[in-house]
ZAMARGU-4260 file (C-alpha; in steps of 0.2 Angstrom, whole numbers, plus 5000, padded with zeros to 4 digits):
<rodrens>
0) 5489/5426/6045 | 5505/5413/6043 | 5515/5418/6026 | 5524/5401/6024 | 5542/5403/6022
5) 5543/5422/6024 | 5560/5424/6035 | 5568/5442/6040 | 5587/5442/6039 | 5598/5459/6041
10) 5617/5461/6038 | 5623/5475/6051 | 5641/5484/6050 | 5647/5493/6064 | 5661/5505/6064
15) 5676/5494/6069 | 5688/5499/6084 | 5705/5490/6077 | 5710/5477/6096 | 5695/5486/6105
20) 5682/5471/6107 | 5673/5481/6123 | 5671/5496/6110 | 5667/5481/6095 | 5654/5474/6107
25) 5643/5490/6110 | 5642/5493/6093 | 5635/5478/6089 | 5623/5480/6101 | 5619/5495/6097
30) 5615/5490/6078 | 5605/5475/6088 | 5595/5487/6096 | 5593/5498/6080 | 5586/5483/6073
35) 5574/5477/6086 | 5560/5489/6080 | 5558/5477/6064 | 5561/5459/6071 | 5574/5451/6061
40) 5576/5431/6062 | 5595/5432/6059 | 5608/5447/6061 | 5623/5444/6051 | 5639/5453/6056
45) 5656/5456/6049 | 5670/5445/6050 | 5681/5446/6065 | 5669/5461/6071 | 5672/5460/6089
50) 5690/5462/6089 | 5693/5469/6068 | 5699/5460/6054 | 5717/5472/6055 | 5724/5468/6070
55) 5738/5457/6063 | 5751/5451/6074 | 5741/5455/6089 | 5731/5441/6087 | 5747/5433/6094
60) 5743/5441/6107 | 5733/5434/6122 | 5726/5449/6132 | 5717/5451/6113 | 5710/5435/6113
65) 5705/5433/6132 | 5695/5453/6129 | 5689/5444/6111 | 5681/5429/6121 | 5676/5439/6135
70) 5667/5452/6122 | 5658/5437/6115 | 5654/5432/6133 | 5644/5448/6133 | 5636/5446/6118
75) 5628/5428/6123 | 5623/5438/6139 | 5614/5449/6132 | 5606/5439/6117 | 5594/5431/6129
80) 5585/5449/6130 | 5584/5450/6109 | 5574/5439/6096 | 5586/5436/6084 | 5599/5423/6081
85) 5615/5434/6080 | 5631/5427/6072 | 5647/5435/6076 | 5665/5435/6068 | 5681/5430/6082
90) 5696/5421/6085 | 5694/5405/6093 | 5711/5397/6099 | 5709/5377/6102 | 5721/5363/6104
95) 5736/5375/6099 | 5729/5383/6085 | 5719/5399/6083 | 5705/5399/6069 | 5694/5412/6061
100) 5676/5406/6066 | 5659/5413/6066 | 5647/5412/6082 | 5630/5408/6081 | 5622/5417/6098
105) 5604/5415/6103 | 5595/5416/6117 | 5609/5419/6130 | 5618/5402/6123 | 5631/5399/6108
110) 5623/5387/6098 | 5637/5384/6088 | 5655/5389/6079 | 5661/5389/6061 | 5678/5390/6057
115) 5683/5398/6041 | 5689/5385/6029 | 5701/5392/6015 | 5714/5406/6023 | 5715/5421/6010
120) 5734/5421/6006 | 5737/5434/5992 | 5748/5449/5992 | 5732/5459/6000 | 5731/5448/6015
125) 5741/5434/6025 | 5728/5425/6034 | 5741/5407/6037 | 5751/5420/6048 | 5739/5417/6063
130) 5724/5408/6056 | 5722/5389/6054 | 5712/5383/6042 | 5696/5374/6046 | 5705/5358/6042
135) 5718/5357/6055 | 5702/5351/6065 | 5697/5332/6067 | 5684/5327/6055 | 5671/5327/6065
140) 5676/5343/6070 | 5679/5350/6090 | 5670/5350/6106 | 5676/5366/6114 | 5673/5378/6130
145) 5672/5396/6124 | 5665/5412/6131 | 5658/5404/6149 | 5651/5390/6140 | 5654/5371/6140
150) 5653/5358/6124 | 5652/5370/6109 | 5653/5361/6093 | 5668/5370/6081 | 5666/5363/6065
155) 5661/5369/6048 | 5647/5356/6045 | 5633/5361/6055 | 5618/5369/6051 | 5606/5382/6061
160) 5589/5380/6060 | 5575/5393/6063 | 5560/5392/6061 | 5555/5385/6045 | 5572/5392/6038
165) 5590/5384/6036 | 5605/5393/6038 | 5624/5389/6034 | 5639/5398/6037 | 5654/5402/6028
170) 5668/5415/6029 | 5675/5427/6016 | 5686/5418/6007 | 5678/5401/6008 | 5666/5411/5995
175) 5677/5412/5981 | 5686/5397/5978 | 5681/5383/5968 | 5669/5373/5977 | 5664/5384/5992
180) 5659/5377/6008 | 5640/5382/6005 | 5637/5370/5989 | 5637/5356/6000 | 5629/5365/6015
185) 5616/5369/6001 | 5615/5352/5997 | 5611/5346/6014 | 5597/5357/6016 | 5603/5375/6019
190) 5591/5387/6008 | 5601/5403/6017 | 5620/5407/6017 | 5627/5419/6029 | 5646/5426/6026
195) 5655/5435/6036 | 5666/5446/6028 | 5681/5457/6028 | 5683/5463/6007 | 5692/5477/6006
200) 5688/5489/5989 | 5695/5494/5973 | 5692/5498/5956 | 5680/5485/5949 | 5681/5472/5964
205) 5665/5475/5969 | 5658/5471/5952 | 5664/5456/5951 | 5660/5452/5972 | 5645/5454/5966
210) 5641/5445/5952 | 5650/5431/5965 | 5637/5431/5976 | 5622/5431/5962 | 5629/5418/5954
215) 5631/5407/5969 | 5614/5411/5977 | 5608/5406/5957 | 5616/5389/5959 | 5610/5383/5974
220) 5593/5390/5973 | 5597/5400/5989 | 5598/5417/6000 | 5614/5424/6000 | 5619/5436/6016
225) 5634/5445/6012 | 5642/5455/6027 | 5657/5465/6026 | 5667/5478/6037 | 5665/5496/6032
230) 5672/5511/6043 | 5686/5510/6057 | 5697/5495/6047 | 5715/5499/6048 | 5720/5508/6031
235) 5739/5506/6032 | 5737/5497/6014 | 5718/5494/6010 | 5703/5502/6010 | 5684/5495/6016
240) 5669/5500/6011 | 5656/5491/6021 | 5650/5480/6002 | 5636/5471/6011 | 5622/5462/5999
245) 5607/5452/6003 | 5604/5442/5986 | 5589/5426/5983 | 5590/5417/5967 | 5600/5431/5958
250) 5588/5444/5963 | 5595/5458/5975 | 5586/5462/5988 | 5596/5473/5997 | 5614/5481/5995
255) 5623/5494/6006 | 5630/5510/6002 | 5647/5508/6001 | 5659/5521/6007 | 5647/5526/6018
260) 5651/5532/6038 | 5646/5526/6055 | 5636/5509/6059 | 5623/5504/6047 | 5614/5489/6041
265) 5605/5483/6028 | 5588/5470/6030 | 5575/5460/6019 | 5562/5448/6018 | 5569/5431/6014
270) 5555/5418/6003 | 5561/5402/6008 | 5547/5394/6003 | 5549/5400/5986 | 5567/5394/5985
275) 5562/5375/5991 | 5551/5375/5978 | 5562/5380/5965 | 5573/5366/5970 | 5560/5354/5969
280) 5557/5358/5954 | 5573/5358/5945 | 5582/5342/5943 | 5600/5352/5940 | 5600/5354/5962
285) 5609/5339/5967 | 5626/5329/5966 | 5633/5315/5961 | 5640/5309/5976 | 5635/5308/5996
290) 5634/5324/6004 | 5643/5322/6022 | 5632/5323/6036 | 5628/5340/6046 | 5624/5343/6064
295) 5607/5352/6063 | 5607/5368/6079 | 5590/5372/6083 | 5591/5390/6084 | 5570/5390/6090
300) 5557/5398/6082 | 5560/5414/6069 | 5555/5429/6078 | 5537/5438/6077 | 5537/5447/6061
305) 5523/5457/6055 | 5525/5454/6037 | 5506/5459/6033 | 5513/5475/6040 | 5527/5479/6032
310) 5537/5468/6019 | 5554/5472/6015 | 5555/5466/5998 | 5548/5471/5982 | 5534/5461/5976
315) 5536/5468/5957 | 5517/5468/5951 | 5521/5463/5930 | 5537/5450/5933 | 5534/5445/5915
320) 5539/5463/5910 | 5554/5471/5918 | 5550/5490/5922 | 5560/5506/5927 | 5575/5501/5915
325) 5572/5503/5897 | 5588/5494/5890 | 5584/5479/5901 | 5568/5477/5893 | 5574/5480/5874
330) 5587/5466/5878 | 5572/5454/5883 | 5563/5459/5870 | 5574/5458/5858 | 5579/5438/5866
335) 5560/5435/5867 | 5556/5439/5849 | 5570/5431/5842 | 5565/5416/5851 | 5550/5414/5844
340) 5559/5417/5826 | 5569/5405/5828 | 5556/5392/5834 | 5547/5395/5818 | 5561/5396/5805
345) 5565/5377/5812 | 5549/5371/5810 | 5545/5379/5791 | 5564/5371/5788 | 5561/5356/5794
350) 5543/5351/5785 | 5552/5361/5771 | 5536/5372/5771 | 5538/5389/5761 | 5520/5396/5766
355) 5510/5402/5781 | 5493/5407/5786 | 5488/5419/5800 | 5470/5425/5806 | 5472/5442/5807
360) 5460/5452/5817 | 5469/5468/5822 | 5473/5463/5839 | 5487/5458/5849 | 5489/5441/5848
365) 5488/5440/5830 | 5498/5455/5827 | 5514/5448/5836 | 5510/5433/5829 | 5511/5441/5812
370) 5525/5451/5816 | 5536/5437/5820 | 5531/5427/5804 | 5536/5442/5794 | 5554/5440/5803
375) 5554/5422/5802 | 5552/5423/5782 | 5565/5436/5781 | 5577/5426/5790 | 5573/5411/5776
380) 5575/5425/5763 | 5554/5419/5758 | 5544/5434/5751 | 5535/5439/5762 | 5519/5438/5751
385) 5522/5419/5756 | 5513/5424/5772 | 5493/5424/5769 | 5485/5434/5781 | 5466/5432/5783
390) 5454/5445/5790 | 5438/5436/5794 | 5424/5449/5801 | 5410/5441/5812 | 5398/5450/5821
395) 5406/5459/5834 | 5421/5463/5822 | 5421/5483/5822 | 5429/5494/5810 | 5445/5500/5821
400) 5452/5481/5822 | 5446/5477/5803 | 5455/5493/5796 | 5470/5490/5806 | 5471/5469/5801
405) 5470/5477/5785 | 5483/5490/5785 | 5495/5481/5796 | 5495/5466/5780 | 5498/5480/5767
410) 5511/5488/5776 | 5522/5472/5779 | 5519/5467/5763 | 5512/5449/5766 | 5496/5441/5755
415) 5480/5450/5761 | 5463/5441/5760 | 5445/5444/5769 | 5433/5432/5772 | 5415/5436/5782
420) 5411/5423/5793 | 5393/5430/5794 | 5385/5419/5780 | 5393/5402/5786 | 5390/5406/5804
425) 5370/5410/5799 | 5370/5393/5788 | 5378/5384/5803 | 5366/5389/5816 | 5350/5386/5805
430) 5358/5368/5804 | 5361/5365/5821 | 5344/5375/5827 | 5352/5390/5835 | 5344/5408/5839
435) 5353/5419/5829 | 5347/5432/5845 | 5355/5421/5857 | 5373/5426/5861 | 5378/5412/5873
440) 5392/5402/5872 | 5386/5391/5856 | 5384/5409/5848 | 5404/5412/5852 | 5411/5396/5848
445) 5402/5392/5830 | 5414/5409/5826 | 5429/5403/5831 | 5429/5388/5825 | 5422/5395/5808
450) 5439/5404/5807 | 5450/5390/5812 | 5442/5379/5798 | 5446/5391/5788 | 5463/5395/5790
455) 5466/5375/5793 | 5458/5373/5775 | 5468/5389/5766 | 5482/5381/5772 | 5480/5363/5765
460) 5475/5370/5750 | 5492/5383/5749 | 5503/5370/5755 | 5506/5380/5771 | 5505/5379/5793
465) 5493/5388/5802 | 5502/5400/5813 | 5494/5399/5830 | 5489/5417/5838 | 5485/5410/5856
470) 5494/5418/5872 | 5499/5410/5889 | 5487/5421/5898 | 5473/5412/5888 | 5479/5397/5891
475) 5481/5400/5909 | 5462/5404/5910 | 5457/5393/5896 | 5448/5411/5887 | 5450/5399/5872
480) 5438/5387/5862 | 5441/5371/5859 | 5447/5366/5844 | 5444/5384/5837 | 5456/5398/5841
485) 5464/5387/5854 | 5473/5374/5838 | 5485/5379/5826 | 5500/5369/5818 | 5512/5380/5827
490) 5509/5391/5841 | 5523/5406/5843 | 5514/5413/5857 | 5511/5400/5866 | 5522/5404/5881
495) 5522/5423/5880 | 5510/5430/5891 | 5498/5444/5888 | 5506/5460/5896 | 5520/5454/5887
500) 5513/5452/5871 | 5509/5471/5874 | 5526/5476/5877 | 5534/5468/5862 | 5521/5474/5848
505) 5526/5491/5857 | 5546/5487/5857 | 5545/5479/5839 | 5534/5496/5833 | 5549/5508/5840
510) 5563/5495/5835 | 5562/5483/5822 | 5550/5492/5808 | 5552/5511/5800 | 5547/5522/5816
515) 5541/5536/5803 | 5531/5524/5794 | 5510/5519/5793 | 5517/5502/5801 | 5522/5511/5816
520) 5505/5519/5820 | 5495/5506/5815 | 5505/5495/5827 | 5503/5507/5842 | 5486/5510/5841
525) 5485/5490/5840 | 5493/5492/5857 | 5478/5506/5863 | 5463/5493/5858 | 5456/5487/5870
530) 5458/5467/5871 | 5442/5457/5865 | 5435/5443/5854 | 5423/5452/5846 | 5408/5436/5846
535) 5396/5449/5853 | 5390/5462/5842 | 5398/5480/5842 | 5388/5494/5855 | 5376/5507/5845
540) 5392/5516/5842 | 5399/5504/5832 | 5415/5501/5845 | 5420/5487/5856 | 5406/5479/5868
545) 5413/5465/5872 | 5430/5467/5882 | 5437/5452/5888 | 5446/5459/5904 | 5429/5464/5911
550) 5425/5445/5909 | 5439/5434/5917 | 5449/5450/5925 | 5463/5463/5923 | 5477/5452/5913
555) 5489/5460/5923 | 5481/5450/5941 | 5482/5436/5932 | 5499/5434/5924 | 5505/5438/5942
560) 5496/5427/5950 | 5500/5412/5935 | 5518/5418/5937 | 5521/5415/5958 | 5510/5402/5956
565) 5520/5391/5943 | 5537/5399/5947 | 5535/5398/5968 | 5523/5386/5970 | 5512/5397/5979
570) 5495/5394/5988 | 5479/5404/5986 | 5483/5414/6003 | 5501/5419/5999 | 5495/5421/5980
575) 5482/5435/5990 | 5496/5441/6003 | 5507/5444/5987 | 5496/5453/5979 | 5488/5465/5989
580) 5508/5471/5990 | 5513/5469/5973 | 5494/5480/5968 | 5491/5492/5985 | 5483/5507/5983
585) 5477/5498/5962 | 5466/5485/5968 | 5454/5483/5984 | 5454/5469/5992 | 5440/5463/5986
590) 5443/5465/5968 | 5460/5454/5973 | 5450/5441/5980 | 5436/5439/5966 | 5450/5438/5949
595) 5461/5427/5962 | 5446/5413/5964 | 5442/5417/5945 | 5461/5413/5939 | 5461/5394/5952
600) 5442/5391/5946 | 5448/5394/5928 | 5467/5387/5928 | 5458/5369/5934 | 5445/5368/5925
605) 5454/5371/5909 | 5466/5360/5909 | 5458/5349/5897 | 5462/5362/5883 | 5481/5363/5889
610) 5481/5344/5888 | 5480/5345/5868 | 5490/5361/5862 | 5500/5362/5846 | 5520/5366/5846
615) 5525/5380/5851 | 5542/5389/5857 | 5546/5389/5876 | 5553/5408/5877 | 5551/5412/5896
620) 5553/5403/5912 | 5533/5400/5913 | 5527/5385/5901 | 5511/5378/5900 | 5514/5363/5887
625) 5508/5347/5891 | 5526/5339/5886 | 5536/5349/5894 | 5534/5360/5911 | 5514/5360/5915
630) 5510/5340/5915 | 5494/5337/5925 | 5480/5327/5921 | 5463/5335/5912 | 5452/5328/5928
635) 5458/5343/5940 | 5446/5348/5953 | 5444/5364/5959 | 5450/5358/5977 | 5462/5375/5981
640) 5451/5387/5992 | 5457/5403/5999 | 5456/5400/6020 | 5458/5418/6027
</rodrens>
């Protein structure tokens, strides 16, 4: 199977010996060979790695740099015997001048060099002693003989591709000025930034280095390889720590230990394809100017990773809800719920509305939905008996979810009403001739939209909005009928998905109401019950028959699936690939297979019902309103077929 995109990338640090490139070299090729086993595309090394970043004044001297060039010599020797491209840090001495470069090695051949463009010159280091800058060169750059091998490009606007992927390079400092070198080798097709590196350590700079290098891969929508020296540096004045990072987007994929002995490396799994697709998609990648031109290396094809066999990244299975780090996820709760406040305060200001009705049926849904009106009128400084909560019991409705509608309204305080739907349902079928034993789809929708007319006429006749109660999951999958529960005059759930919706009744139960009151237990065993409609009448027990998830799917496979879908852009057999990781050893791969061709069956055919939704506040980075991040017309086919 082909994962589109999927690139292997490592950042190795050897333990340095200061003016020693013979000893420099095996250790790079020892790491080389440490790596082999997992067939990375691309090793990253640090900078000035095959003579050390401490040599000072002896880079003036020429029995360094004719063992540094001879060194490299070796390592292009022995590159045609290993898969990766491998880039190197060394001096480089052209037309008088000697500069910090990086070199690109595969194959047995340099494919090119990169001089480093802005010289760190600070009271820590004094690169202009030695070091030319990357500008001394013509514009177009240099054509050099170096290390045995005739018309190497040196010049800092060249690109290396392999396989699908695009690399850049840039060194150290170039990373931390104003406009780095890699914003425009980003713009000119680079989705992967290699930088050799030689940061030394001390209090707090690594926080900062790295929150650098998250920022800058967050910009350019790219993969950020950060390679720095660790043991055997000179420590007449500084220290080094060997602070190497692999970051895509602002997500880490990998860091080194820092501080730790010996040679070492570091190695993930790279999505390109993810990171083209994000730039597709947003507008904010580009510049308003021409971008110069690059010469593009072909570095070949990437090497033959098995990533069915092992992936070195972590495919996070709920990415709507973040796990293992319970203040991150009160600080997105806390932003989510406060989102959706304010979304509603705006719109009851705006229309200079001072009511609201909500179906309540002692679910989910309607429970944050109610929870965040409750908040809403709080802000305004409204009663909170402003808010009209309806209970309307139907056929399936069983007593947990009515005594819990119930209670939760009492408890917040808001205007409590109950209105069966039985007799208006019986009339309505007797009208339009339908069995009253037949529970197909007819059976289902008279209900619902029973309920909406009634809200919609409670609150014309309060002078009111319908609060919408509708999730994103449901939208997604369309588990919504049209022109029933699917409309409301404002939807504050309309991008917040279902596991999500979980989460925050759970977060709002232990932190926004009295943890020691009624409110708290209601809501939590809101949280237990199981997800349903209730159309279908109750089992002879009297509890839930009709689950929804039994129906369309485990929520939890299909927010993940709607999330790499919209967010990566990903195909049916990479949605699969990325699943059976994210859910091994949860889900066969069968069960994978069925709810994935449920969810692209569903999310097409629906679209008619996303075509038509009310307002509602975008909160996350997944939106399904027509008018603003989903805009696709209602005739969708179902033409996305898994192939494997």
């Amino acid at each position: 199977m082909k994962h589109l995109g999927l690139i292997r990338v490592a950042a190795a640090m050897p333990r340095v010996h200061v003016a020693d490139p013979a000893a420099n070299v095996r250790e790079i090729l020892q790491l080389c060979q440490d790596l082999a086993a997992q067939h990375p595309s691309v090793v990253v090394f640090p900078e000035l790695c095959v003579t050390g970043y401490t040599c000072a004044d002896l880079f003036g001297q020429n029995r360094l740099l004719s063992d540094a060039e001879a060194a490299v010599a070796g390592i292009v020797a022995a590159s045609a015997k290993l898969e990766p491209m491998i880039v190197v840090g060394a001096p480089v001495r052209h037309a008088g001048r000697l500069f910090n470069c990086a070199v690109a090695v595969r194959g047995g051949r340099i494919l090119g060099i990169v001089p480093k463009s802005y010289m760190a010159g600070n009271s820590e280091f004094y690169e202009p002693r030695w070091f030319a800058p990357a500008r001394a060169l013509p514009c177009g750059g240099a054509r050099i003989r170096f290390a045995g091998q005739d018309d190497i490009l040196l010049s800092t606007r060249q690109l290396f591709r392999i396989g699908d992927a695009t690399a850049a390079i840039e060194i150290c400092q170039d990373l931390w000025v104003p406009v780095p070198p890699s914003s425009q080798a980003a713009l000119a097709g680079a989705q992967i930034i290699l930088n050799l590196s030689a940061s030394n350590d001390y209090l707090f700079k690594h926080e900062y280095r790295k929150s650098l290098v998250g920022a800058t891969a967050s910009r350019l929508y790219a993969a950020y390889v950060y390679c720095s020296c660790a043991e055997g540096e000179s420590t007449t004045d500084l220290v080094w720590a060997g602070a190497s990072l692999i970051c895509e987007n602002g997500s880490f994929l990998a860091e080194a230990e820092r501080f730790a002995r010996g040679s070492r490396f570091i190695i993930a799994d790279v999505d390109v394809e993810r990171l083209e697709t994000l730039r597709a998609k947003e507008h904010s990648f580009g510049f308003e100017g021409p971008v110069p031109p690059y010469c593009v290396q072909e570095a070949g094809e990437a090497a033959p990773t098995d990533f069915e066999a092992c992936l070195l990244r972590r495919i996070e299975p709920h990415p709507f809800v973040p796990q293992g780090d319970p203040e991150a996820l009160g600080v997105r709760c806390r932003e989510i719920l406060s989102a959706q406040v304010a979304g509603l305060v705006t719109r009851l200001e705006h229309i200079h509305c001072k009511k609201a009705v909500i179906g309540v049926s002692g679910g989910l849904d309607s429970t944050l939905a109610l929870l965040v009106t409750a908040l809403a009128f709080d802000t305004l400084g409204l009663p909170r008996e402003n808010i009209i909560g309806v209970t309307m019991p139907g056929f399936g409705t069983t007593h947990r979810t009515h005594d819990n509608s119930v209670d939760l309204m009492r408890e917040l305080g808001t205007t409590s009403r109950e209105i069966s739907i039985v007799p208006a349902v019986k009339q309505h079928f007797a009208d339009i001739g339908q069995d009253e034993n037949n529970h197909d789809l007819t059976y289902e929708n008279s209900q619902a939209r029973e309920r909406t007319q009634l809200l919609m006429d409670i609150a014309g006749k309060e002078g009111g909005i319908v609060v919408g109660t509708g999730d994103l999951s449901e939208l997604a999958l369309g588990w919504c009928t049209y022109n029933g529960d699917h409309m409301s005059m404002y939807g504050v759930n309309a991008s917040v998905p279902k596991t999500l919706v979980r989460t925050l009744v759970r977060w709002a139960a232990d932190n926004k109401f009295d943890t020691t009151g009624d409110i708290h237990s209601t809501l939590l065993d809101i949280v237990d019950t199981p997800i349903s409609p209730e159309l279908l009448p109750a089992d002879d027990k009297g509890e839930i028959a009709q689950k929804t998830e039994d129906t369309v799917g485990p929520y939890e496979l299909h927010d993940f699936f709607l999330y790499h879908f919209f967010r990566s852009g990903a195909g049916p057999d990479k949605l699969l690939f990325l699943a059976r990781k994210a859910f091994a050893g949860v889900y066969d791969d069968a069960t994978l297979r069925k709810w994935l061709e449920t969810f692209l069956k569903r999310f097409f055919q629906q679209q008619f019902k996303r075509s038509c939704l009310p307002d509602g506040p975008k909160v996350g980075s997944v939106s399904l309103s027509p008018r603003g991040d989903w805009r696709a017309p209602s005739d969708l086919e179902t033409w996305w077929k898994l192939t494997e």
